[in-house]
C-alpha positions, 0 to 999 in steps of 0.5 A: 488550624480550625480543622484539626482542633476540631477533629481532636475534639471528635476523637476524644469523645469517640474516645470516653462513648467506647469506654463507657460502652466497654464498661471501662473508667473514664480517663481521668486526664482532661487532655487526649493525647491525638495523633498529630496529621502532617500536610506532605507536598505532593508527589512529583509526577513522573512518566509518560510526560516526561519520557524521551520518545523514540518510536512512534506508531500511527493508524491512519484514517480520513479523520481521527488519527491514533498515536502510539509512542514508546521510549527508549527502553520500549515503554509507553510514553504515549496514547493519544487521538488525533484529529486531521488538523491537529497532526502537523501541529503535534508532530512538528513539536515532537523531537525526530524519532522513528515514524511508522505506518501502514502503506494505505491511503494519505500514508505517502502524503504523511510520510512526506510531510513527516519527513520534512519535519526532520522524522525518520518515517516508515511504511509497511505492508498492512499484512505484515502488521497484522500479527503484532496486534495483541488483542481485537482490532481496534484503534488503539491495538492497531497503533501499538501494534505498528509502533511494534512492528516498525522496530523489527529488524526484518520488516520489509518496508515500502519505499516513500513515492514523491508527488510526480510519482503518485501523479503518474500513477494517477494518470495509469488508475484513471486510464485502467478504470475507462478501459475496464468502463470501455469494456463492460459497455461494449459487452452490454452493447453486444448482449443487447443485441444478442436477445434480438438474435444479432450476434457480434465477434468478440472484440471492441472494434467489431462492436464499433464497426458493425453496430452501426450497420445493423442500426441501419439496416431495416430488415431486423426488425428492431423497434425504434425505442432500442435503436436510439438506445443503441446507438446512445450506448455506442456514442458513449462507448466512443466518448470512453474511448477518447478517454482512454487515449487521452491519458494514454498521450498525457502517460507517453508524454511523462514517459519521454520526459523522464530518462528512467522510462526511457531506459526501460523502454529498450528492453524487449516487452516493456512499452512506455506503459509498462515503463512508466508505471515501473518507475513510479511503482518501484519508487527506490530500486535499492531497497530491494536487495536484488532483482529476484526479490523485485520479481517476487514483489509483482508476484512473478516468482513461484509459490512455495510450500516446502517442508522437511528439507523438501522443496515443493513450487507451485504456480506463480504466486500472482502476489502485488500490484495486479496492473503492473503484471499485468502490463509485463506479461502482455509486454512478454506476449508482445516479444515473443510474437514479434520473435517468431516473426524473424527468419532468425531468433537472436534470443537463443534464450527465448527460442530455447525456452519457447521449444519445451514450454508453452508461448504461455508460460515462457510469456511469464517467464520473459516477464520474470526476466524483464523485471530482473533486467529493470532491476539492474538498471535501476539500482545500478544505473546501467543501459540496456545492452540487448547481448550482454553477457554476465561476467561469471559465464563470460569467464 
């Protein structure tokens, strides 16, 4: 080869210009004997690429999507970035492993497409994940720490919801943001009025029914300017209100159509709201182990802060979807109005517990009490029986 013959005639006079330096002989021997290169193949490359994955960790996002997959023995078998159109292409060619992911937003959509490509996929709670990320927070900390988390045997995982279910939840957010618009202009109507000195009851229906006879009454003495702008905030009150029974009916019209809502419905304190959003929010009953741990999930179960073998429990701990507890304790209030209206409270229960607690207290009390009954129902497909009797007591 050109190269190597070159490079022999280097060396040798390399070779005679250092032992002339050194003042040594110059060799005799016209031929300088050089270590022979030998040309080896190329190392066969083994890793990542080549790795079985079994786990897998995704960190969700609006457009890049970060992956993290590790083997069987728990190695890394791969980082990569994705973008949004290049996820179904990906993981339709990978074979079936363990997907997990944080419970935020898209998840439920991916996980249902995920699942249809034959995976086993896993949602958790984003505080759960938390304190297996390593280092600071980034994208790639985040993916690893939920492929790390997914395989814990104690993580507690959230149920998969299908389409019908994020749809009537959709309807109950839509609903719940025009209440709250619904409220805050009445208030800014009544406001209003009060820097005129015309001051109105709290409640939405003493705004809709008096606004109109303070418009029309010309010893005020408002200017014309604020009347309009009045009675422009009153009609737009009135359009939210239509709004607000507009998916209240779409809401009642799903509930009638599904044989879970409607058993819910007969538990004293649950109305179509309240079972509606229940269905759609548990998703899967059995993946609680009883109704406690369901209760527990809406934050409807005392705080605890027990140490040295000594229990100590706080107020309730008001953890998990704020909107579903707050239908189960206004459903509880509801209840336990309606029982002290009878000569005679067949719930000796309730009429024991209203007798040494405040109606507020035993209102989140019933409301524990409803969620466990729901439970029960659910995971084990019974009917409401309003005078059953567990078999122990029965006993």
């Amino acid at each position: 080869m050109p190269w190597a013959v070159g490079y022999r005639v280097l060396c040798a006079r390399f070779w005679l210009q250092s032992a002339r330096t050194n003042g040594m002989d110059a060799p005799t021997r016209t031929d300088i004997d050089v270590p022979k290169w030998k040309c080896q193949q190329p190392l066969e490359l083994k890793g990542a690429s080549t790795m079985k994955i079994t786990t897998v960790g995704i960190d969700l996002a609006k457009n890049v999507f970060q992956v993290h997959a590790v083997d069987e023995h728990g190695k890394v078998a791969l980082r990569k970035q994705l973008r949004r159109d290049q996820m179904t292409a990906f993981f339709v060619n990978l074979p079936p492993c363990l997907i997990g992911m944080e419970a935020c937003g898209s998840a439920h959509h991916w996980a249902r497409t995920l699942q249809d490509f034959g995976h086993t996929v896993r949602l958790m709670s984003p505080q759960f994940v938390k304190p297996y990320v390593k280092s600071n927070k980034n994208d790639v900390a985040d993916a690893e720490a939920i492929c790390e988390a997914v395989t814990r045997p104690s993580m507690r995982f959230v149920p998969v919801k299908s389409v019908e279910q994020q749809a009537v939840l959709s309807l109950h957010r839509a609903r719940q943001g025009f209440v709250i618009a619904r409220t805050a202009q009445a208030n800014q109507i009544r406001s209003l009025l009060g820097e005129f000195g015309l001051v109105i009851p709290k409640g939405i229906c003493h705004v809709a029914k008096q606004v109109p006879e303070l418009l029309e009454d010309a010893s005020n003495q408002l200017p014309g300017t604020f009347r309009r702008l009045i009675a422009r905030l009153t009609e737009h009150l009135k359009e939210l209100d239509k709004l607000v029974d507009e998916f209240e009916d779409q809401i009642k019209a799903w509930h009638r159509s599904s044989e879970l809502s409607l058993r819910l419905e007969k538990i004293p304190g649950i109305g179509p709201l309240g079972a509606s959003a229940l269905v759609a929010s548990i998703a899967d009953a059995n993946s609680f182990d009883n109704g406690r741990q369901l209760s527990a999930w809406l934050g409807l179960v005392p705080r605890q802060h027990s140490s040295g073998g000594k229990p100590t429990l706080l107020g309730i701990s008001k953890r998990g979807d704020v909107y579903l507890r707050t239908l189960l304790i206004h459903g509880a209030r509801s209840a336990i109005v309606a029982a002290q209206r009878k000569a005679v409270n067949t719930n000796v229960w309730l009429a024991s517990l209203l007798n040494r607690r405040h109606p507020n207290v035993a209102a989140v009390a019933l409301a524990n009490k409803n969620v466990r009954t729901v439970w029960a129902l659910l995971a084990h497909g019974r009917e409401f029986r309003p005078n059953y009797v567990p078999p122990q007591l029965a006993a």
